[in-house]
Every structure is written in C-alpha cells, then in structure tokens.
ZAKOL-345658 format. One record per residue: residue number from 0; x, y, z of N, C-alpha, C in turn. Coordinates in steps of 0.02 Angstrom, whole numbers, plus 50000, padded with zeros to 5 digits. Each point is the difference from the previous one (the first is absolute). Example, Ala and Ser with C-alpha at 12.3 -4.5 7.8 and 13.67 -1.06 7.14 Angstrom:
<recs>
    nr     n.X     n.Y     n.Z    ca.X    ca.Y    ca.Z     c.X     c.Y     c.Z
     0   50660   49716   50390   49955   50059   50000   50045   50060   50000
     1   49982   50053   49964   50042   50059   50003   49961   50055   50037
</recs>
This chain:
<recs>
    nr     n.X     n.Y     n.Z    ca.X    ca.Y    ca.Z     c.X     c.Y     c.Z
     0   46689   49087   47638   50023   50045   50053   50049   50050   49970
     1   49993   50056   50006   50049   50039   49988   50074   50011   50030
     2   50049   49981   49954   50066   50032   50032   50023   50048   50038
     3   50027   49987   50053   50029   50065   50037   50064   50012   49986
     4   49992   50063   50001   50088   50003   49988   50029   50030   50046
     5   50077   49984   50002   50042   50017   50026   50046   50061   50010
     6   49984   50066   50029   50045   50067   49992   50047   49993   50044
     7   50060   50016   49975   50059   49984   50026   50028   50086   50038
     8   49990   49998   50073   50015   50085   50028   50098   50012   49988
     9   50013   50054   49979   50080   50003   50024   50001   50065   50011
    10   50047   49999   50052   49995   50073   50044   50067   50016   49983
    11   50007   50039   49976   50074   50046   49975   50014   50068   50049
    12   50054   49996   50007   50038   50040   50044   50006   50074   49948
    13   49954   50037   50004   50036   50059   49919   50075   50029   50029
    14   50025   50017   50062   50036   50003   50013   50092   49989   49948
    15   49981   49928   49999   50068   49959   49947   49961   50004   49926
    16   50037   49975   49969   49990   50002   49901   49968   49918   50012
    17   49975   49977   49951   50005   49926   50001   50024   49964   50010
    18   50072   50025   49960   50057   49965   49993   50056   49981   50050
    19   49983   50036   50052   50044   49986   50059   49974   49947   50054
    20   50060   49987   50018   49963   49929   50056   50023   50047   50058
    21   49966   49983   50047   50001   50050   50081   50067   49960   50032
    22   50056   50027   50003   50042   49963   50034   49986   49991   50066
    23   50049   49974   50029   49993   49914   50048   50048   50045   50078
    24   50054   50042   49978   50054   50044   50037   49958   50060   50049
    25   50022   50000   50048   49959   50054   50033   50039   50096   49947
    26   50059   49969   49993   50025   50064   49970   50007   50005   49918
    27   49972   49955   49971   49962   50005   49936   49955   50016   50005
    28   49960   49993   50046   49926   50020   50009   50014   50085   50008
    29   50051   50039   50027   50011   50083   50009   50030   50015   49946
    30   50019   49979   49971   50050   49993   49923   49933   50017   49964
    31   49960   49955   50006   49938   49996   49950   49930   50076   50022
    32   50024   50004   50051   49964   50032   50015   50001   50078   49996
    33   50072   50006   49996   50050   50068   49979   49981   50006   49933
    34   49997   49945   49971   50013   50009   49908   49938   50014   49978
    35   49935   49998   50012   49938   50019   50017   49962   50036   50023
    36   50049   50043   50046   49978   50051   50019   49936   50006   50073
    37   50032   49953   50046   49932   49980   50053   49992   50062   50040
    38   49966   50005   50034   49999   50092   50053   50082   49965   50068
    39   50028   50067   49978   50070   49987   50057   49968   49963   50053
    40   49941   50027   50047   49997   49977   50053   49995   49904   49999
    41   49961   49983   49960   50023   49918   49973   50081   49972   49990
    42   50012   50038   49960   50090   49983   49993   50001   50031   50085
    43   49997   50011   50031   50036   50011   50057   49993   49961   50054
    44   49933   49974   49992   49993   49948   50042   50012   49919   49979
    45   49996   49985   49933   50008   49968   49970   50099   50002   50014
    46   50038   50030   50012   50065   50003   50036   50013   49997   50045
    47   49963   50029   50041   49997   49976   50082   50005   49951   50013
    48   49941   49950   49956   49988   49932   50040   50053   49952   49963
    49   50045   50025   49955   50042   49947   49977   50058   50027   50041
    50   50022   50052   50030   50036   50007   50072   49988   49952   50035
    51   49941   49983   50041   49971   49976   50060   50025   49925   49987
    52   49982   49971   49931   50006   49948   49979   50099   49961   49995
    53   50012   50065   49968   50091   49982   49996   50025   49990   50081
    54   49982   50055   50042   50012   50000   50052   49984   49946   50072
    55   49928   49989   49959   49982   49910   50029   50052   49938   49989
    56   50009   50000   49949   50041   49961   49967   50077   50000   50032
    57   50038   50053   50005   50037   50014   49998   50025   49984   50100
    58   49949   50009   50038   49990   49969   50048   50001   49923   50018
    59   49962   49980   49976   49982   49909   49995   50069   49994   49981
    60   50020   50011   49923   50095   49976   50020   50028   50018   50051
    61   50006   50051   50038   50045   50015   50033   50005   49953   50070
    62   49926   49973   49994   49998   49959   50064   50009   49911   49977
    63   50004   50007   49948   49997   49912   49963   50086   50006   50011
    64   50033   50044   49983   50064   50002   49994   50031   50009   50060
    65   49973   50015   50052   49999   50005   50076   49999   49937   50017
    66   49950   49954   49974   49986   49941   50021   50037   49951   49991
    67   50030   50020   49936   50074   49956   49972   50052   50036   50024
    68   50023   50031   50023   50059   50028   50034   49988   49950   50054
    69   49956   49999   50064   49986   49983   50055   50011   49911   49988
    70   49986   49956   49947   50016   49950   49996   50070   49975   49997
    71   50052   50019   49999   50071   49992   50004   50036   50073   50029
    72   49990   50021   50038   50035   50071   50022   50076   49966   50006
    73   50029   50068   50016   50068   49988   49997   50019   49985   50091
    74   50047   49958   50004   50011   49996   50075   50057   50033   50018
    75   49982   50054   50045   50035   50059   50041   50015   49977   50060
    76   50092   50015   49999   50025   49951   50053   50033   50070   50048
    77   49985   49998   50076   50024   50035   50022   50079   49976   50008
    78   50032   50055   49960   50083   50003   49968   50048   50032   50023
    79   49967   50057   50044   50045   50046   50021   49992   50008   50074
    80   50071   50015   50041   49984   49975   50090   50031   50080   50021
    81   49956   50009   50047   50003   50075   50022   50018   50012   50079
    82   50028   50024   50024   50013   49989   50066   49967   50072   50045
    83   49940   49978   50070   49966   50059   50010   50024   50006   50062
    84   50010   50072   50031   50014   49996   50040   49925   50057   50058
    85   49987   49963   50059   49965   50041   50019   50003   49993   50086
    86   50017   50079   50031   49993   49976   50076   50086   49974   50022
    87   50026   50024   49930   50092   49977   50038   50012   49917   49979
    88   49934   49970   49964   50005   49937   49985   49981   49985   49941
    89   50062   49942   49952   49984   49978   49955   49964   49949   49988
    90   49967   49994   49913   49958   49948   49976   50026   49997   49934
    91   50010   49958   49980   49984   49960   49924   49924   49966   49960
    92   50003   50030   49932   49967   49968   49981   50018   50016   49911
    93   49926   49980   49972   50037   50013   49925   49912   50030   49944
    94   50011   50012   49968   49949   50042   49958   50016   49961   49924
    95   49938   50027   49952   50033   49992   49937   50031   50061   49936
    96   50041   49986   50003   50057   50056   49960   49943   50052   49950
    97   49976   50054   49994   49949   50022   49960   50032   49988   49922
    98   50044   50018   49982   50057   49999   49928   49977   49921   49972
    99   50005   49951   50048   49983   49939   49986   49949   49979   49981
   100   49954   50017   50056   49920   49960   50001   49975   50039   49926
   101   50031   50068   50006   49972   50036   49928   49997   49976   49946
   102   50049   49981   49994   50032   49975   49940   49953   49911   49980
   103   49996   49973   50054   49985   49944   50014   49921   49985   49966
   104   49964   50065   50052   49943   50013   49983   49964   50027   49936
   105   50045   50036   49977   49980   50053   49923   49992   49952   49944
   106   50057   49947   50003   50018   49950   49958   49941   49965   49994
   107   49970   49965   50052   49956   49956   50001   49916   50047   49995
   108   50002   50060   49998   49942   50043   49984   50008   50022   49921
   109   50045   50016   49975   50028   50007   49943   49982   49942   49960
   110   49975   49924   50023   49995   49941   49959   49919   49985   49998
   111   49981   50064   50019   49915   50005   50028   49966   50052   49966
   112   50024   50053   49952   49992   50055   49982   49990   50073   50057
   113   50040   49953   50065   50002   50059   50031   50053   50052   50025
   114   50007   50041   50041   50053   50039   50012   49999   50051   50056
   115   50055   50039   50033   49963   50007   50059   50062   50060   50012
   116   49980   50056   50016   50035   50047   50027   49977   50050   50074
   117   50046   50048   50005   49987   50026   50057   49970   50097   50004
   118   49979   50009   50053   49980   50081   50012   50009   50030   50047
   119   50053   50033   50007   50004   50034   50076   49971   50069   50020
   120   50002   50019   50055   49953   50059   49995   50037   50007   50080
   121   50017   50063   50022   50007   50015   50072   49931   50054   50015
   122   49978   49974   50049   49921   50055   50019   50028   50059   50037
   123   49960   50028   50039   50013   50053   50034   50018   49997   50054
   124   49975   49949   50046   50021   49971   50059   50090   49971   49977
   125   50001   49999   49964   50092   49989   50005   49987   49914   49978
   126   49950   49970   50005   50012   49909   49977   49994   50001   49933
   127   50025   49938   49988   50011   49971   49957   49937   49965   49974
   128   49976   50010   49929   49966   49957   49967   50020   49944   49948
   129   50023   49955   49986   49999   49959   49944   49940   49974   49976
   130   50011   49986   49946   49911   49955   49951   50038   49982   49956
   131   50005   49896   50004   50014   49983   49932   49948   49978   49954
   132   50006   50027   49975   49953   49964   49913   50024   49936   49956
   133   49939   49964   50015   50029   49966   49953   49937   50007   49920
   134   50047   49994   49956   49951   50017   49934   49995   49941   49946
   135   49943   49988   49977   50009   49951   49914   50004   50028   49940
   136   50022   49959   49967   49994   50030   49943   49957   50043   49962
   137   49951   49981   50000   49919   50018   49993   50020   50053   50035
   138   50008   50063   50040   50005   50048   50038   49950   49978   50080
   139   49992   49982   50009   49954   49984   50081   50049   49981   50038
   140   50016   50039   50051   50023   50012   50061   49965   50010   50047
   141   50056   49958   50065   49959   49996   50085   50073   50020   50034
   142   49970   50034   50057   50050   50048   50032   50006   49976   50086
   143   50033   49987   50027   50017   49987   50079   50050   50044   50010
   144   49988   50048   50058   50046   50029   50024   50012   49996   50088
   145   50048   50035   50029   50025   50004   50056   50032   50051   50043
   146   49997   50033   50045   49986   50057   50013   50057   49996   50096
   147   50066   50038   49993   50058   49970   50073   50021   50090   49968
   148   50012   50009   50063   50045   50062   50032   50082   49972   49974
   149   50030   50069   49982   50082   49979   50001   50046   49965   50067
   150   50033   49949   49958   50036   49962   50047   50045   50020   50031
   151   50000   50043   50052   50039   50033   50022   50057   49943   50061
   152   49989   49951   49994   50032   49960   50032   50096   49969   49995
   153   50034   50023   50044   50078   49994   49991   49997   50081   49991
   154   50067   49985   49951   50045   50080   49971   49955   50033   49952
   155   49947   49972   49998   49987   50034   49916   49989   50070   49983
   156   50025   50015   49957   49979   50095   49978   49934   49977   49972
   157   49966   50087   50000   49944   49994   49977   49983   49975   49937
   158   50036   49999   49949   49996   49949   49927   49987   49934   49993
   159   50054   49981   50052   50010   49919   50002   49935   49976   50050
   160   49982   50043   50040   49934   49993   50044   49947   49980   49952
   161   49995   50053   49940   49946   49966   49955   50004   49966   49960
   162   50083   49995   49974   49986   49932   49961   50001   49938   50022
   163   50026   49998   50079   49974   49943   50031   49947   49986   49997
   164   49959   50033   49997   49913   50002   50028   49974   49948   49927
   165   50021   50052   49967   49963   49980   49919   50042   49952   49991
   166   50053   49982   49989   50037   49926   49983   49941   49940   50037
   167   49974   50027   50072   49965   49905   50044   49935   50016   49967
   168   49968   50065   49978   49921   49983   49972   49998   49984   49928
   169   50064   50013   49970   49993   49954   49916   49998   49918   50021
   170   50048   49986   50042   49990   49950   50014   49963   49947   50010
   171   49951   50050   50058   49949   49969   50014   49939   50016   49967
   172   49998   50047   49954   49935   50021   49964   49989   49946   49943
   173   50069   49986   49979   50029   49941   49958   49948   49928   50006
   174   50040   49984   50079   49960   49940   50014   49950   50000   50002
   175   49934   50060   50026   49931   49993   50016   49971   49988   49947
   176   50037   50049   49927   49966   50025   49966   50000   49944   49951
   177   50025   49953   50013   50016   49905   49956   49967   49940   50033
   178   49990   50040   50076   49978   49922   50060   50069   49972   49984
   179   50075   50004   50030   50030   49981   50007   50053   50011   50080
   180   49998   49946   50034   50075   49983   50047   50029   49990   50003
   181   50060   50040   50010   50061   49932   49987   50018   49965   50081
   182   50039   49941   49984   49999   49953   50043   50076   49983   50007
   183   50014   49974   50062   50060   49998   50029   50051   49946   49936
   184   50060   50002   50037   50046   49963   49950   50023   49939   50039
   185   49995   49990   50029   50036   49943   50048   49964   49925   50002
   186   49937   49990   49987   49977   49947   49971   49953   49970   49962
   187   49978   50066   49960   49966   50008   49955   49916   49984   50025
   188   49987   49994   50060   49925   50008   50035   50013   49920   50015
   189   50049   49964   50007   49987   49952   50017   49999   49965   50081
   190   50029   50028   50021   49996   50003   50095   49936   49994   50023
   191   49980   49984   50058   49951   50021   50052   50000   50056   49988
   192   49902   50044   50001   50001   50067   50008   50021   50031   49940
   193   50053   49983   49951   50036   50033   49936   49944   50070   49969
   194   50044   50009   49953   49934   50044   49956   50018   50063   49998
   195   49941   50048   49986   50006   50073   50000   50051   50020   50062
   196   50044   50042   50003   49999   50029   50054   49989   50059   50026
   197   50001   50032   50073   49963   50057   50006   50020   50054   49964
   198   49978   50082   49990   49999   50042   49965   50056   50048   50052
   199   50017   50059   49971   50034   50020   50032   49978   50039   50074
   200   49938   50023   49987   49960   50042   50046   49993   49935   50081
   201   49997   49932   49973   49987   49972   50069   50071   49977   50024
   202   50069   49997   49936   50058   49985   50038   50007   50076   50030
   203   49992   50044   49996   50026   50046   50053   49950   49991   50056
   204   49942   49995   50014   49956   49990   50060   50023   49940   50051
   205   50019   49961   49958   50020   49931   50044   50077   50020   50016
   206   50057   50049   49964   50063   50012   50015   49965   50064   50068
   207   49984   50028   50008   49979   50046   50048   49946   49980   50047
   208   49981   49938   50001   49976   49969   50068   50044   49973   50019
   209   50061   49942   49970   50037   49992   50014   50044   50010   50056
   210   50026   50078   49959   50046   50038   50046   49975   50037   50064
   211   49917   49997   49998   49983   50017   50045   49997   49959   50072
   212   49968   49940   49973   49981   49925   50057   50084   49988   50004
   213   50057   50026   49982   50052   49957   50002   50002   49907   49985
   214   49984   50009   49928   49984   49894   50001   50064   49999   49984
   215   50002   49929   50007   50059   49972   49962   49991   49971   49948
   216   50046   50050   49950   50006   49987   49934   50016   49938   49972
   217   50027   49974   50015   50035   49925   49990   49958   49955   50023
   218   49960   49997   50036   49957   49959   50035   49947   50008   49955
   219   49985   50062   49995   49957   50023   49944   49979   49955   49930
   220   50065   50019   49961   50010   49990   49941   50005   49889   50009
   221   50025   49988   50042   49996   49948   50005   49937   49960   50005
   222   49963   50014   50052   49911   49988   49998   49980   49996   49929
   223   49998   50053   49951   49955   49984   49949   50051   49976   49934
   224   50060   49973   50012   50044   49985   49952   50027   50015   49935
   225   50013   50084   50025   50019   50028   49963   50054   50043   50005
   226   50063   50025   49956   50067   50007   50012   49978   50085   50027
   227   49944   50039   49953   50009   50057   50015   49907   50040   50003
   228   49990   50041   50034   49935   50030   50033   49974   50011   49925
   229   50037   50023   49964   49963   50017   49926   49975   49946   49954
   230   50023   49945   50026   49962   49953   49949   49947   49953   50049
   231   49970   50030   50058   49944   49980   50036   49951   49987   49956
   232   49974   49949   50001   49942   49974   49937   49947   50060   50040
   233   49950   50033   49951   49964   50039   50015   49938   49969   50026
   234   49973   49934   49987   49949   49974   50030   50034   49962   50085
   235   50072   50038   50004   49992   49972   50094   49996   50086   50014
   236   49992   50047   49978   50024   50063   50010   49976   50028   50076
   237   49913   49959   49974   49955   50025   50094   50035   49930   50050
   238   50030   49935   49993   50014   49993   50054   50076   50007   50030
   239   50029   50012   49951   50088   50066   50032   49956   50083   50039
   240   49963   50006   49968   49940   50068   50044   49982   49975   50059
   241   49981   49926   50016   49971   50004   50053   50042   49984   50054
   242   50052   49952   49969   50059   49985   50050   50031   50073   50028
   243   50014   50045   49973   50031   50041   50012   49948   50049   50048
   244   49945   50018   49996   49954   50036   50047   49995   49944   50056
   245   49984   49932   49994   50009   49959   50056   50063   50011   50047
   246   50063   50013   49976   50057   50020   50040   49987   50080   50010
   247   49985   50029   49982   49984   50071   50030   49939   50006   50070
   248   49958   49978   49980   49955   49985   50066   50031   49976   50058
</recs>
C-alpha cells in the first residue's frame, strides 16, 4: 500500500514579521497596529472598543465597590435638634449635622475607592438644583440630584435663602445617593416601632395637620413613645396620618 503523507497547512498573518507573537493586551494590540501601519480607520475602531471595554470595567467596580460600601455603611445619627415653629406653634425635632454625616460618610467611601462631591446650579425659575456624584477610582460616576425653591422661611435674606436650600439637598442627595438613613439617637432602634425616622417633608405635614386638627401634642408624642415628632419611626408615619385626619373628620 502506498504511504500517505502528511501536509502540514500554516496560515500566517503577513501582516506581523514571524518573529512577533500577537500580543494578549487590547492596547498592545493598537501599539502593534500603529507600528505597522494598519488603515487609521482600524486603529480607530480598534480604540473605540478598548474605550467601551475600560469603561465596562470601570463600571462593574464602581458597583462591586458600591456593594462593599453598602455592607458596613456608616451609622448616621440624627445629632442635631432644631426647633420649628409653625401657625404661632412650636416643634422639636433633630436631623443629621451635614459637616458630620460628611465626614462620616467620605471616610467609609474613601475605604471603597470611592468619593463623592457636589454641583450646584440655580435654573431660571429661581430653584435650586443640587447633584451629588459619587465617583471611583477607575473614573465611573453616578449622579442623584434634587431640585427645592429658596428657603425663604424666618428672616432670611436672599443669600442665606439659598444657601439654606443647597445646605438640606447636599444632605439629602448625600443620603440617596449611598441608600443611606440616619436614625434616631435615643435607643438605637431598640423600642417598639424604633428605626428610621420620618424625613423632613412628612415632619412638617404631620406639624401642620397638627396645628390644624388642634391635637394634643403631649398626648401625641406619648401614644407612639416618643420624646419628640421628629424621631416618629417612619414605618408608623401613615398611622400618625390617619389618626390625625380621623380627628379632623
């Protein structure tokens, strides 16, 4: 029987010399491709897609590092007690210090490769915009912002009107932009009911039904066992709402 033989095919790239091995790097591969002389429009797309790629990348951390932030956040204690007055009548309650939680917060994003600043912008309508960013290292940034008219509430001149404004949306652009609450100080969520408490938008709704139904405050604050309206755990928030439209009817 006659032997067959064996031809061995190899397909060469004329492109490279022999001697080069095709690197493994998306940007050795444009390196190599520059030094060779490929038609621009190749190097250009051949750059594009190692954009698309860094920028993929650069994402997925930002949210892995999101994900580890979110596993030990920092706990934001409402620290500071503010006294409101509305209708000729006072209220107490307390917020968390922005100087603080900042500080609190940056630290513990800072141990994440992340970091987080602010953008103000006044529109045309006269409000206020804030947008905080928070950024990674890698450059990929996500933006939450918040959008209140100047606080023209008390004495304020028109300055202090807006830096009121913009002082409560760092604040709160802060918290959204982390998934963070802070939570009362008085027993650390351990009470009946404990926990989050409400935001500022429903302590003024519940201070201005209030003063409207004439309740009693003390009676009030006593029912859900708590010293002051601002640290109303936010999951009783609809039934202090309903008590209070129940006495209005």
């Amino acid at each position: 029987m006659e032997e067959q033989q064996v031809h061995e095919i190899k397909v060469v790239d004329k492109r490279f010399t022999e001697n080069e091995i095709v690197p493994a790097k998306q940007t050795d591969l444009i390196m190599t491709a520059i030094q060779n002389k490929y038609q621009p429009e190749f190097i250009e797309k051949m750059m594009a897609l190692q954009e698309r790629f860094e920028a993929n990348e650069a994402r997925k951390a930002y949210h892995q590092a999101m994900a580890e932030f979110k596993k030990e956040p920092p706990k934001i204690l409402r620290d500071k007690d503010v006294e409101y007055t509305a209708q000729g009548k006072k209220a107490k309650w307390s917020h968390a210090d922005l100087g603080v939680a900042a500080a609190q917060i940056n630290k513990s994003l800072s141990e994440n490769d992340l970091n987080s600043t602010w953008k103000t912008e006044q529109l045309e309508n006269g409000n206020i915009k804030v947008t905080c960013i928070i950024t990674h290292k890698y450059g990929h940034s996500e933006e939450t912002f918040l959008i209140a008219p100047p606080d023209t509430s008390g004495s304020k001149n028109a300055i202090q009107a807006i830096g009121s404004t913009v002082f409560y949306l760092e604040r709160y652009t802060l918290f959204a932009a982390t998934g963070i609450a802070p939570v009362g100080m008085d027993d650390d969520g351990q009470t009946s009911g404990a926990g989050e408490s409400i935001n500022d938008q429903q302590f003024s709704s519940l201070t201005d039904m209030m003063n409207e139904v004439q309740a009693n405050e003390k009676g009030f604050l006593k029912f859900f066992k708590i010293d002051n309206l601002g640290s109303l755990p936010a999951k009783r928030y609809d039934e202090a709402w309903e008590m209070l439209e129940a006495k209005k009817k």
